[in-house]
Backbone as numpy.savetxt, mean C-alpha at the origin, in Angstrom:
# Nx Ny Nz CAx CAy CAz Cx Cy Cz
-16.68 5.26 14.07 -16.73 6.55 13.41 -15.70 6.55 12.29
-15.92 6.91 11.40 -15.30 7.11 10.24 -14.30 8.32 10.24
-14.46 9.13 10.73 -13.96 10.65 10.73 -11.99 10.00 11.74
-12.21 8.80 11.79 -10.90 8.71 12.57 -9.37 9.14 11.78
-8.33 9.23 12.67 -6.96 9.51 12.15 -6.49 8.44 10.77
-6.76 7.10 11.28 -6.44 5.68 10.75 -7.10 5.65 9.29
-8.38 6.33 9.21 -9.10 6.85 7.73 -8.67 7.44 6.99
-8.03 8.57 7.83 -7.13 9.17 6.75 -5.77 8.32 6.08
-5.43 7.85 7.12 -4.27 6.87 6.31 -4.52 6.00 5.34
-5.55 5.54 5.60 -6.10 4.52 4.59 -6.25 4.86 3.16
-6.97 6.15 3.23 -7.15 6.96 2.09 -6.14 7.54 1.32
-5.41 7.84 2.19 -3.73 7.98 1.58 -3.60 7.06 0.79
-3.52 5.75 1.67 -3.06 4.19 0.89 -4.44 4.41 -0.61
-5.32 4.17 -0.25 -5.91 4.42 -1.01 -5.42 5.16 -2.67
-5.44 6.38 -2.45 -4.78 7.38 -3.64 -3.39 6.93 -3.73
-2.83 6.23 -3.44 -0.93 5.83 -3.60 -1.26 4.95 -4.01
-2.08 3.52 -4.08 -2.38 2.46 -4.76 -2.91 2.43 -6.00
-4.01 3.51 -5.81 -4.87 3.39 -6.76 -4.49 4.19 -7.93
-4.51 5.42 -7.89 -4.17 6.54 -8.90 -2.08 6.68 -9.61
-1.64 6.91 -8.62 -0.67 7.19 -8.50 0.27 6.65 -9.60
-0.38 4.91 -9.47 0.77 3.96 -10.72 0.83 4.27 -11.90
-0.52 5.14 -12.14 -1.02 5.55 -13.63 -0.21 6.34 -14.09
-0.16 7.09 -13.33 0.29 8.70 -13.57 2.10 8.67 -13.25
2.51 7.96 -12.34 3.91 7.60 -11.94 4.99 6.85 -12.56
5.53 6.76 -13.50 6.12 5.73 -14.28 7.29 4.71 -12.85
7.07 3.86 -13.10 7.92 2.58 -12.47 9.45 2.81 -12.86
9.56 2.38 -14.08 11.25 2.37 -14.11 11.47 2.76 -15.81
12.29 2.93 -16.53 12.24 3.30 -17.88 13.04 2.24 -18.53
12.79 1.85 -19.57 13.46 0.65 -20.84 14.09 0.99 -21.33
14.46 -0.10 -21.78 16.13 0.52 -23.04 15.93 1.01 -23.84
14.81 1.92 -24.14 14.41 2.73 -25.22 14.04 3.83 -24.71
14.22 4.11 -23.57 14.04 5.19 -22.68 12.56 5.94 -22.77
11.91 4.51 -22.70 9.87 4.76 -22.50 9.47 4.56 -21.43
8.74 5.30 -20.43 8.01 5.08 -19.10 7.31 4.17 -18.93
7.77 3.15 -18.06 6.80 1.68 -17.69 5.94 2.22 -16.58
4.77 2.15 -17.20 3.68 2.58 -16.07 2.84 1.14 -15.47
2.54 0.83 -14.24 1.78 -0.02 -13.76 0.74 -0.45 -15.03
0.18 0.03 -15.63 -1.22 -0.23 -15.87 -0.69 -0.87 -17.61
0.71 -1.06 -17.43 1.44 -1.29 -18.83 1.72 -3.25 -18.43
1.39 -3.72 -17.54 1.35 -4.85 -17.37 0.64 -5.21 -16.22
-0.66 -6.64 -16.22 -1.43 -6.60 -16.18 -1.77 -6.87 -14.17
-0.50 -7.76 -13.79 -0.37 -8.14 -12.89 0.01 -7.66 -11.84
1.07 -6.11 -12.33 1.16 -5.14 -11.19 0.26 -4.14 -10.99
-0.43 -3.83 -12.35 -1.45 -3.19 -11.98 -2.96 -4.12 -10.88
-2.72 -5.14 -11.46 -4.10 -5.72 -10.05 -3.50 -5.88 -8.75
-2.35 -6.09 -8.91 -1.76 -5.78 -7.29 -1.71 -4.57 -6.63
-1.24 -3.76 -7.74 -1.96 -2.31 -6.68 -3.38 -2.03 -6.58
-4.18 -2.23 -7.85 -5.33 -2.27 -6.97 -6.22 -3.34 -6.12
-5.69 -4.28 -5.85 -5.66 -5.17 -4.98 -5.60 -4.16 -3.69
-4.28 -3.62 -3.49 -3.96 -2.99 -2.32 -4.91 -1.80 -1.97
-5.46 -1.29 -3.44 -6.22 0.33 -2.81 -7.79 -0.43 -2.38
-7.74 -1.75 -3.01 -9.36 -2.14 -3.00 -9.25 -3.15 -1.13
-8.41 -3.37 -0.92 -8.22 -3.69 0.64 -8.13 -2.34 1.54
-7.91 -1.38 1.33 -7.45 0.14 2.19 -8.86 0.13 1.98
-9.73 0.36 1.30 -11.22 0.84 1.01 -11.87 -0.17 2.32
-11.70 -1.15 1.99 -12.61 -2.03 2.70 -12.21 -1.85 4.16
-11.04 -1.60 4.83 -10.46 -1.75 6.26 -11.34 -0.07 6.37
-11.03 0.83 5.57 -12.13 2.12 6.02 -13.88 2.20 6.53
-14.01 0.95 5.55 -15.50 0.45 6.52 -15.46 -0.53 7.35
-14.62 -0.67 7.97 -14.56 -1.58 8.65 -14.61 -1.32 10.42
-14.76 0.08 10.26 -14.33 0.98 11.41 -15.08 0.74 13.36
-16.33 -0.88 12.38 -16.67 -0.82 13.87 -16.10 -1.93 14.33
-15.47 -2.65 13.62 -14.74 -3.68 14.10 -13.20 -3.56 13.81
-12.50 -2.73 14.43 -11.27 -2.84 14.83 -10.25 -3.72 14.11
-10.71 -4.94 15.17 -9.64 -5.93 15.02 -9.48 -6.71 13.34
-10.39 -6.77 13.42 -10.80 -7.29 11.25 -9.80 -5.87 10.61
-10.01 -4.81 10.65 -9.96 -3.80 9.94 -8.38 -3.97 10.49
-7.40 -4.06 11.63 -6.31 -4.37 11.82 -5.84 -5.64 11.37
-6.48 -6.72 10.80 -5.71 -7.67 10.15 -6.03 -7.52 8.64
-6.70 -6.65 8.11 -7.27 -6.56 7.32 -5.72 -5.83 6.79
-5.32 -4.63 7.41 -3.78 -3.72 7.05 -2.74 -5.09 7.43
-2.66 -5.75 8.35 -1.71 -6.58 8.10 -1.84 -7.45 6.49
-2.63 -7.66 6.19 -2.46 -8.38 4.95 -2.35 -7.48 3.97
-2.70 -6.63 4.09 -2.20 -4.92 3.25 -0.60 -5.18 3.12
-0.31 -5.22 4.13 1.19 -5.02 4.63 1.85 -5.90 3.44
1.27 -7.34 3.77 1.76 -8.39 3.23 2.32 -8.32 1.65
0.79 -8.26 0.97 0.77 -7.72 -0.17 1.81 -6.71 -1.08
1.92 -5.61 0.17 2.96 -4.68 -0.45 4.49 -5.18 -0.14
5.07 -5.66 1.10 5.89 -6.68 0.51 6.07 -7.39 -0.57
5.07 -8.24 -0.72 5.48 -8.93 -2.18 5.70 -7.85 -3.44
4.61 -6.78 -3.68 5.24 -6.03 -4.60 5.95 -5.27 -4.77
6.68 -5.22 -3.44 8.20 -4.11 -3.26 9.15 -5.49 -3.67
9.04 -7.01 -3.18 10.28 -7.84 -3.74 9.94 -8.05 -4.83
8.71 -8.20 -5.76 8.83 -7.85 -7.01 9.62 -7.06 -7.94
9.20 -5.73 -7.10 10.50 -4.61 -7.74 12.05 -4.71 -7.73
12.14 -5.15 -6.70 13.18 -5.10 -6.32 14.33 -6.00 -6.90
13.59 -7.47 -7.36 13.64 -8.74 -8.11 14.33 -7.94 -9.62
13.29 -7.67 -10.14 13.03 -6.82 -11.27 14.04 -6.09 -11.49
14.61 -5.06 -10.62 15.66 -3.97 -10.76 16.89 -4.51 -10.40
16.82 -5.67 -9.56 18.44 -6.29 -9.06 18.74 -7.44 -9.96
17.97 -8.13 -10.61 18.09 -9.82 -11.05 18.58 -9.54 -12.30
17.99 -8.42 -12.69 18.67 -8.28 -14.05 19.07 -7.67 -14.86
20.68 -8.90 -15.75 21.66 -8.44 -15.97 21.83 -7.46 -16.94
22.59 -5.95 -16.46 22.86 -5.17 -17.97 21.82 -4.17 -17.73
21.47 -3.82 -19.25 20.86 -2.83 -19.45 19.52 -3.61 -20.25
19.14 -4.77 -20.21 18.05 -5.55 -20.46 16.66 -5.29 -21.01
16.14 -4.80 -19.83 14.61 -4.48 -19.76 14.63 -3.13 -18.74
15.13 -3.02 -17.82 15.11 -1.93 -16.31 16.61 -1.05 -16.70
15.90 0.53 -17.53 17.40 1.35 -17.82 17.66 2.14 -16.76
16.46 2.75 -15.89 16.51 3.67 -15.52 15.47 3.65 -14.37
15.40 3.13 -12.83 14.45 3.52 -11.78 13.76 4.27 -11.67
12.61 3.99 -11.75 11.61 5.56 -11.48 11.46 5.54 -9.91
10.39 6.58 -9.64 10.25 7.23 -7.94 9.02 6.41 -7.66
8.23 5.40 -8.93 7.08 4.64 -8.60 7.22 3.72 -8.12
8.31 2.90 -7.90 8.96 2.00 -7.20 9.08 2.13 -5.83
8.94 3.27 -5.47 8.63 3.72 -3.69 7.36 4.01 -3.52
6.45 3.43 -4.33 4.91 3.70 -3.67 4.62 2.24 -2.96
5.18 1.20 -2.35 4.95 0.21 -1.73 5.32 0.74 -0.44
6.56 0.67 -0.96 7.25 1.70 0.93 6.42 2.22 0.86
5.99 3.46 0.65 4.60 4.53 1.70 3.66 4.11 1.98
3.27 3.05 1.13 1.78 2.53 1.35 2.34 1.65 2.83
3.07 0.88 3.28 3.64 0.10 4.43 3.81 1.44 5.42
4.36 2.23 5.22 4.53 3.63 6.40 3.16 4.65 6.81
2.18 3.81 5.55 1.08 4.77 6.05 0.04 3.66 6.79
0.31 2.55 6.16 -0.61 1.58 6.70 -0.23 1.14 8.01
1.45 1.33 8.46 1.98 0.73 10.24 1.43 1.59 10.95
1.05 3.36 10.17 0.74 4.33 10.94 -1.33 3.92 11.23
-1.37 3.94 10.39 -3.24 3.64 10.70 -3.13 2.04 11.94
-2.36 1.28 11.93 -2.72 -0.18 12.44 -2.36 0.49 13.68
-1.36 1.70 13.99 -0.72 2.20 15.33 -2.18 3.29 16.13
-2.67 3.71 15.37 -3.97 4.39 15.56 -5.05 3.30 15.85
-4.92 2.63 15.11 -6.15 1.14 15.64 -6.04 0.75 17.15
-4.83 0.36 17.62 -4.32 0.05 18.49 -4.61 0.69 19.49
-4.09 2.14 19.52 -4.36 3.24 20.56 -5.92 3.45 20.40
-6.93 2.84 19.55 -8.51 2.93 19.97 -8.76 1.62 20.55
-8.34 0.95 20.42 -8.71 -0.76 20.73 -8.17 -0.79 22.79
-7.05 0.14 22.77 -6.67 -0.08 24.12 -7.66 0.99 24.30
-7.81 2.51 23.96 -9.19 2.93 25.02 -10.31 2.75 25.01
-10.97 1.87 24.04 -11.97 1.17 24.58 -11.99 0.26 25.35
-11.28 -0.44 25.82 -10.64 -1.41 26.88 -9.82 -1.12 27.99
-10.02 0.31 28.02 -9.51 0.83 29.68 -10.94 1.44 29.86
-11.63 2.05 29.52 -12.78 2.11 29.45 -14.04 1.08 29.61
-13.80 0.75 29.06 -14.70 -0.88 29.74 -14.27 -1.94 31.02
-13.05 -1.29 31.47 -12.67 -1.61 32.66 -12.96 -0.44 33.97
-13.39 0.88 33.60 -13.76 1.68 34.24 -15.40 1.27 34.68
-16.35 1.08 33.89 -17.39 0.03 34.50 -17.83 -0.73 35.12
């Protein structure tokens, strides 16, 4: 069923991956201009990398366990583009390229807090269908 808790999370991930980078500036330059995702080519396919994996684990809903490794590699993904950022905002020296942190830099974290929350909902369906099939 689609209508589950874990859908909604997804969809969350979904709209935080997908939309959000556009509209969210990343961090600001030494010219004090908004670096938006979609301003270079590679973070933008990584986030939608990430909203186009949340889509797919949402149909995925009759098979569980796929749709739970499916958010682990979600997971993965957003790791790498949180140490991206993080690379980015710590490695370098001065006032360079990165003047000023934006709040778009925490859309990896949520997407990881919404996606542990849907894989924690997977879980709690995967065990009652399997206390349930032991009631048989």
């Amino acid at each position: 069923m689609i209508q589950r808790i874990q859908s909604i999370f997804l969809a969350v991930v979904t709209l935080l991956a997908g939309i959000t980078p556009c509209y969210i500036s990343l961090w600001k330059d030494t010219k004090e201009l908004p670096f938006f995702a979609k301003n270079e080519i590679l973070i933008a396919v990584a986030f939608y990398a990430v909203a186009a994996l949340a889509v797919i684990a949402i149909f995925l809903y009759k098979n569980r366990k796929n749709q739970f490794v499916i958010n682990r590699l979600n997971m993965i993904l957003n790791l790498f583009l949180l140490g991206f950022f993080v690379y980015r905002s710590l490695n370098l020296s001065g006032e360079t390229l990165v003047s000023e942190k934006g709040i778009g830099m925490l859309i990896p974290v949520f997407s990881i807090v919404f996606l542990a929350l849907a894989n924690r909902a997977i879980k709690k369906d995967e065990d009652l269908v399997k206390s349930v099939d032991r009631l048989r």
